[in-house]
C-alpha positions as CSV (number, residue, x, y, z in Angstrom):
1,X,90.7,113.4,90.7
2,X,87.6,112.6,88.7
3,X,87.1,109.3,87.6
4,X,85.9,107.3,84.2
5,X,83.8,103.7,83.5
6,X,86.3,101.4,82.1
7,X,84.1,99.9,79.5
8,X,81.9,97.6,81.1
9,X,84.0,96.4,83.6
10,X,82.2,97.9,86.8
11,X,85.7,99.6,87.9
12,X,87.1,103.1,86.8
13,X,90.0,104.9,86.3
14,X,91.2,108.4,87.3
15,X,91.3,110.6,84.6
16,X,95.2,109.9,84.3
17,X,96.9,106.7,84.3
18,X,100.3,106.4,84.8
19,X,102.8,105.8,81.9
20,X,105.8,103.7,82.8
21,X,107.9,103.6,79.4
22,X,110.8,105.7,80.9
23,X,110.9,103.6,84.0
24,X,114.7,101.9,83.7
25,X,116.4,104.2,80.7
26,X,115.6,108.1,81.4
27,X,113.9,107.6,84.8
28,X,115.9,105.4,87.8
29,X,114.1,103.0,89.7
30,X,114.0,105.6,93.3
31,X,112.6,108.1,91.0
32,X,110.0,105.6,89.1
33,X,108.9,104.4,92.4
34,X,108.8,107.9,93.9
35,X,106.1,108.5,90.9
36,X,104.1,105.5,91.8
37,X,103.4,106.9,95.5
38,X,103.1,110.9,93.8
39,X,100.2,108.9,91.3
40,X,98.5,106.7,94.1
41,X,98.2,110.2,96.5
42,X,96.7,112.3,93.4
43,X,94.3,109.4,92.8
44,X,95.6,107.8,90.0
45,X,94.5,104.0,89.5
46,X,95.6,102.7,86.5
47,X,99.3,101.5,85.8
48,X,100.5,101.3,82.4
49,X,103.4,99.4,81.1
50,X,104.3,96.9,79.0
51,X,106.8,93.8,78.2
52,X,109.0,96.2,75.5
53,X,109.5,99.1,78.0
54,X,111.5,100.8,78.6
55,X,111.5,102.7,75.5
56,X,114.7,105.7,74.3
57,X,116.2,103.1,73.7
58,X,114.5,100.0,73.0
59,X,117.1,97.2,73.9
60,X,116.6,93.2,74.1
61,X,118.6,93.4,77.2
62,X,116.1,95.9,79.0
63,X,113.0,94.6,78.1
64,X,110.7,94.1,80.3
65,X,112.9,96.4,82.7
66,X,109.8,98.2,83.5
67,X,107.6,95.7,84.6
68,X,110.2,94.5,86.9
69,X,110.2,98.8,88.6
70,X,107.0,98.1,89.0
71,X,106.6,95.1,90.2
72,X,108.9,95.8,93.0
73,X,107.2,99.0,94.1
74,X,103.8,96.7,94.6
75,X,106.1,94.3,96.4
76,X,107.5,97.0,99.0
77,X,104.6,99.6,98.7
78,X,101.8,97.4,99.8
79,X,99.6,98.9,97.8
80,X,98.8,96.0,95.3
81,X,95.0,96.6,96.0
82,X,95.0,100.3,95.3
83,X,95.9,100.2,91.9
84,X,95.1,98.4,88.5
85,X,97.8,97.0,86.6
86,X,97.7,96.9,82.6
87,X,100.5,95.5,80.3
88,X,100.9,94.3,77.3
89,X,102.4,91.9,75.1
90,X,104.8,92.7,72.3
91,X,104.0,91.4,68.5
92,X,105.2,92.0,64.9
93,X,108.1,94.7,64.5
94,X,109.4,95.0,68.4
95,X,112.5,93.0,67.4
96,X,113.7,93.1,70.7
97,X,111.4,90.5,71.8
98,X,110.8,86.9,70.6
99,X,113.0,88.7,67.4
100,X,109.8,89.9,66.1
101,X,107.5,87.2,66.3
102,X,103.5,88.0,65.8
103,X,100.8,87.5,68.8
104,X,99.5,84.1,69.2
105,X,98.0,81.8,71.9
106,X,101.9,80.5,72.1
107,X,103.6,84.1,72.7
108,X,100.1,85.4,74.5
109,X,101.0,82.4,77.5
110,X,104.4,82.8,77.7
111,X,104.5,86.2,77.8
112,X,102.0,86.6,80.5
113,X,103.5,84.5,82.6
114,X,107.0,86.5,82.5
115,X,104.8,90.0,83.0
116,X,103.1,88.0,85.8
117,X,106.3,86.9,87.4
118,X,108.4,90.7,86.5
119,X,105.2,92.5,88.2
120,X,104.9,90.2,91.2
121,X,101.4,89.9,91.2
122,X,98.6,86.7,90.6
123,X,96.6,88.6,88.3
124,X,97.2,91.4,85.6
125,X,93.9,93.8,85.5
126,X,94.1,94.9,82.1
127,X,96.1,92.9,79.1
128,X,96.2,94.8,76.4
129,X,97.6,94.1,72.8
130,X,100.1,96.4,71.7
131,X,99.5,96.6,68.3
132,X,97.6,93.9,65.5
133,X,99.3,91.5,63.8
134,X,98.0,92.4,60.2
135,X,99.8,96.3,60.8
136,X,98.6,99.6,62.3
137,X,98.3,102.7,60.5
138,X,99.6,104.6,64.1
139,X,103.4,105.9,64.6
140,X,103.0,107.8,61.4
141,X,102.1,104.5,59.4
142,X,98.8,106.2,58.5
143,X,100.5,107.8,55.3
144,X,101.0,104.9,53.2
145,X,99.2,102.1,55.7
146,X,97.4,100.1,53.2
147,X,94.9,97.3,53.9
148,X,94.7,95.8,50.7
149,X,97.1,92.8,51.1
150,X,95.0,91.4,54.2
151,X,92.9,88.4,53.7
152,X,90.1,88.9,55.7
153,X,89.5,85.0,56.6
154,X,92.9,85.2,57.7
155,X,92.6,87.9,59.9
156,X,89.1,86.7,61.6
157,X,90.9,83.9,62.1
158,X,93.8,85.2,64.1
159,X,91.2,87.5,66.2
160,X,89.9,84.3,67.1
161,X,92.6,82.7,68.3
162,X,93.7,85.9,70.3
163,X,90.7,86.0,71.9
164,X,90.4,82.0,73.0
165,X,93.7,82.1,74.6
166,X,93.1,85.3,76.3
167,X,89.5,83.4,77.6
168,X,91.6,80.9,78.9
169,X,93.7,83.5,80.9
170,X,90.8,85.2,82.3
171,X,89.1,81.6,83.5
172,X,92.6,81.0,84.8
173,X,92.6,84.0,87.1
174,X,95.5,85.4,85.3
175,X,94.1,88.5,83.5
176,X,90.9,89.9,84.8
177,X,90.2,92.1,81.3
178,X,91.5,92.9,77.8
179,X,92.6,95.7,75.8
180,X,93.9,96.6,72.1
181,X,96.0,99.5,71.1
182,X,97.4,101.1,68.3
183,X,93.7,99.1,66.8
184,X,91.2,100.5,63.7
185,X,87.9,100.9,63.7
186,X,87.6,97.5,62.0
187,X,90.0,95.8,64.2
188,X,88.0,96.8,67.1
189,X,84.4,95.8,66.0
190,X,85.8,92.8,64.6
191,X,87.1,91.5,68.1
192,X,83.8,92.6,70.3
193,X,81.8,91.0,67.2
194,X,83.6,87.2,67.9
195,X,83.3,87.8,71.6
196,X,80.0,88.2,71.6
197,X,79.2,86.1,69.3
198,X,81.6,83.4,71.0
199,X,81.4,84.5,74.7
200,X,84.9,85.4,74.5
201,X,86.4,88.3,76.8
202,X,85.0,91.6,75.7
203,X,87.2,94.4,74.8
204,X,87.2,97.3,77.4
205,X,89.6,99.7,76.2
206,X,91.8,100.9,73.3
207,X,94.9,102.7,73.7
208,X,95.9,104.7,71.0
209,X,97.1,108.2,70.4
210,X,95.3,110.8,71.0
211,X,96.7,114.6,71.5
212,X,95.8,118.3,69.8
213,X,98.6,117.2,67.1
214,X,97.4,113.4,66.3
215,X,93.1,113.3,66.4
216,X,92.6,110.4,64.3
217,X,90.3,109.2,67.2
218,X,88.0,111.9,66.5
219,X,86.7,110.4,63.1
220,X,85.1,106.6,63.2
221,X,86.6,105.2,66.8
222,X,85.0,108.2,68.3
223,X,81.5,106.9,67.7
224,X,82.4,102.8,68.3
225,X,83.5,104.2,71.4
226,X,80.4,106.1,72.4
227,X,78.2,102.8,71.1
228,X,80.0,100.5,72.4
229,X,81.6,102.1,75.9
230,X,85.1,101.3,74.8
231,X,87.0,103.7,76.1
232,X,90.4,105.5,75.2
233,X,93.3,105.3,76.8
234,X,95.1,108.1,75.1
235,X,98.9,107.5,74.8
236,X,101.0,110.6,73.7
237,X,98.8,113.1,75.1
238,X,101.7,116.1,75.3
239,X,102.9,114.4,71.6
240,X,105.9,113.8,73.1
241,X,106.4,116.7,74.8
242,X,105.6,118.9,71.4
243,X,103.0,120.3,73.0
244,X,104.9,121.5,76.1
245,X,106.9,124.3,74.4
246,X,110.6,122.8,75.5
247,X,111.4,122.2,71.3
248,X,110.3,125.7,70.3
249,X,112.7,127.1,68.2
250,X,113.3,123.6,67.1
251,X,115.5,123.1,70.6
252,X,117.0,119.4,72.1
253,X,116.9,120.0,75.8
254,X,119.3,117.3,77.5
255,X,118.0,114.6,78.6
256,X,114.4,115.1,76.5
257,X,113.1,112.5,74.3
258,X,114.0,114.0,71.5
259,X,118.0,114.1,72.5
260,X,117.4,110.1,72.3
261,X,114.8,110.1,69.2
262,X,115.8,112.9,66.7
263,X,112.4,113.0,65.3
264,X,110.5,111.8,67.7
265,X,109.0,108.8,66.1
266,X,108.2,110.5,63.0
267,X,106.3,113.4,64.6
268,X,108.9,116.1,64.1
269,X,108.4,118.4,61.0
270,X,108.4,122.1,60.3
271,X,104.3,122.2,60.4
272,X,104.1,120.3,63.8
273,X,106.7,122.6,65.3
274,X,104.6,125.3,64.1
275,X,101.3,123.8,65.2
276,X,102.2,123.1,68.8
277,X,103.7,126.7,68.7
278,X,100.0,127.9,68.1
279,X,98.5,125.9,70.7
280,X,101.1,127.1,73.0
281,X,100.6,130.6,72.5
282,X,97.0,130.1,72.5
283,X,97.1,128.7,75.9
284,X,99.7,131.5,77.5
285,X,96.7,133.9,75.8
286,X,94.0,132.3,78.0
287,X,96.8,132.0,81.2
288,X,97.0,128.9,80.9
289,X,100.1,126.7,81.2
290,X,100.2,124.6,77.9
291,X,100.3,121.1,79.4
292,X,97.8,121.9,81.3
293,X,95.5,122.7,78.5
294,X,96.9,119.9,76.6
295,X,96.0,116.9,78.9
296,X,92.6,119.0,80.0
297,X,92.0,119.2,76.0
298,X,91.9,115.2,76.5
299,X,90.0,114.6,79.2
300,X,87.5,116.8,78.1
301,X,86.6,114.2,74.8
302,X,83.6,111.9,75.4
303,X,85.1,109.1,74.4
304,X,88.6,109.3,76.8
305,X,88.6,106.9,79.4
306,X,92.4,108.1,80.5
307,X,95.0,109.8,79.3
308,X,98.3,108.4,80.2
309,X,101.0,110.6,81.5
310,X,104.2,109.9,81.5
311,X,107.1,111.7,83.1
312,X,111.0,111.2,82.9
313,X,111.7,112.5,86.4
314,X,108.4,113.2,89.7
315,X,109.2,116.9,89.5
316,X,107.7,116.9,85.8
317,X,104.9,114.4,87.5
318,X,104.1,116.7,90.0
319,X,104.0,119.6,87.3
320,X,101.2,117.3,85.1
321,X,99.1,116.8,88.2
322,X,98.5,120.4,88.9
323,X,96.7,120.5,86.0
324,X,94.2,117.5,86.7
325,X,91.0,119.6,87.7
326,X,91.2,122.3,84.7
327,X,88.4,122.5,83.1
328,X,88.7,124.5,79.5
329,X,86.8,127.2,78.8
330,X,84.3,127.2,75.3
331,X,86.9,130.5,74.2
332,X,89.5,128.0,74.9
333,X,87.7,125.2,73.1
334,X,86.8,127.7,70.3
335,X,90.3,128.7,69.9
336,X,91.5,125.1,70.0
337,X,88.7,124.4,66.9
338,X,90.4,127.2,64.8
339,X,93.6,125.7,64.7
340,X,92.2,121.7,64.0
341,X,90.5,123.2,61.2
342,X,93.5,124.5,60.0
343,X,95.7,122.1,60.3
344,X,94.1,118.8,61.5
345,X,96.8,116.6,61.0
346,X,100.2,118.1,60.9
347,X,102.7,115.3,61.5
């Protein structure tokens, strides 16, 4: 598997990472760790969870659930040393932890320590922030997401904060580097501004979505990223399984996401059935299998660093990873542009 700088860290990532957000509701722990070994052999890294998974549904009482899948496979695998390990910690709106309460240094400590003690490891490679304080326009937010209430003082000073504690962490030997997600344009320049300006940990990634339905990377975090080498990690690449045909016809396989999440977080409409029908049928055109096309559609951006896959059960990993060396042709590309250009944003 080929392989991408993580900012300017030194270390790289394969172009997948591994998603863990089904790990402990739709995927058991024999088949989670079962996908940690499949990922490790295909030469995936990079480990994602976080302190709210698993996810469908989010529960108080399962929290953290993930963390825990994974920290046993490092336990019994041996294979702490192959891997990098990125979590994150919970903020505003994820009632299910701390009921809600926003990032600071005081949630930032304690909740490394639990992730360190769930993942049984000394050191977590990559701690990432799941989503800023002031709001996000992601999860379909970007519709009426308005920035006009924020104080900017107030929100330089809360960056600031952030990004002392999480120094402190990283001279403690408890994270090595830091990540946002779900993060702006602004948000992002705003937090490699104070640590350079500081000598604060620098921010090495961003993990947003990214997929052929949601390309709101593509406008000004596209070129912070290229300026800057801040790389994506795209979360949502197959849109939630949109983009893999199974809800044409505007279907609820069993056990899918969306027999758990009706609409999918906000991403199910008439026009994004529609749309992911198009790229569908343009990639059975070409002889392509769609998520194939999909996640190479990803890896073949400038900015991507990773896209993160994610699989309820290791037959659907091991589906994914045959697609990790396709490289799209420009007819493919030039079909894929048509439909953008249509319909760049359809959910």
């Amino acid at each position: 598997m080929q392989t991408r700088p993580i900012g300017r860290t030194g270390l790289k990532t394969g172009i997948f990472s591994l998603g863990t957000m089904t790990f402990g509701t739709q995927t058991p722990e024999a088949d989670a760790h079962r996908q940690l070994d499949m990922a490790v052999e295909a030469g995936i890294n990079l480990i994602d969870t976080a302190e709210l998974y698993p996810v469908n549904p989010i529960a108080a009482e399962t929290c953290g659930d993930s963390e825990a899948i994974v920290g046993n496979w490092l336990a019994a695998s041996g294979k702490r040393d192959e891997v990098l390990v990125a979590t994150k910690v919970a903020g505003s709106g994820a009632k299910a932890i701390r009921d809600g309460a926003p990032i600071s240094p005081d949630t930032i400590t304690t909740a490394v320590e639990a992730s360190l003690k769930r993942l049984q490891t000394d050191v977590i490679d990559f701690y990432q922030l799941h989503w800023p304080n002031r709001g996000s326009y992601h999860f379909r937010q970007n519709w009426k997401y308005n920035p006009a209430g924020q104080v900017t003082a107030d929100a330089l000073a809360d960056i600031t904060a952030v990004l002392e504690t999480l120094g402190k962490l990283v001279d403690a030997g408890k994270i090595r580097h830091i990540g946002l997600s779900n993060e702006s344009a602004w948000g992002t320049a705003q937090f490699l501004r104070i640590a350079e300006s500081a000598g604060l940990p620098r921010v090495a990634t961003i993990q947003n979505e990214y997929s052929l339905l949601c390309r709101h990377y593509d406008l000004d975090l596209a070129e912070l990223s290229h300026h800057e080498e801040v790389g994506l990690l795209a979360f949502s690449p197959l849109a939630t399984g949109l983009l893999t045909g199974k809800y044409s016809g505007d279907t609820i396989p069993q056990g899918s996401r969306r027999s758990y999440n009706a609409a999918l977080g906000g991403r199910l409409n008439a026009q994004s059935l529609d749309v992911a029908d198009e790229y569908v049928a343009l990639a059975e055109t070409h002889g392509l299998d769609p998520v194939h096309m999909a996640l190479a559609f990803c890896t073949s951006r400038p900015f991507m660093a990773a896209s993160i896959v994610g699989a309820t059960t290791s037959g659907q990993l091991e589906h994914l990873l045959k697609g990790a060396d396709l490289v799209l042709s420009e007819e493919v590309l030039d079909g894929i542009q048509a439909i953008y250009s249509r319909t760049p944003m359809p959910m």
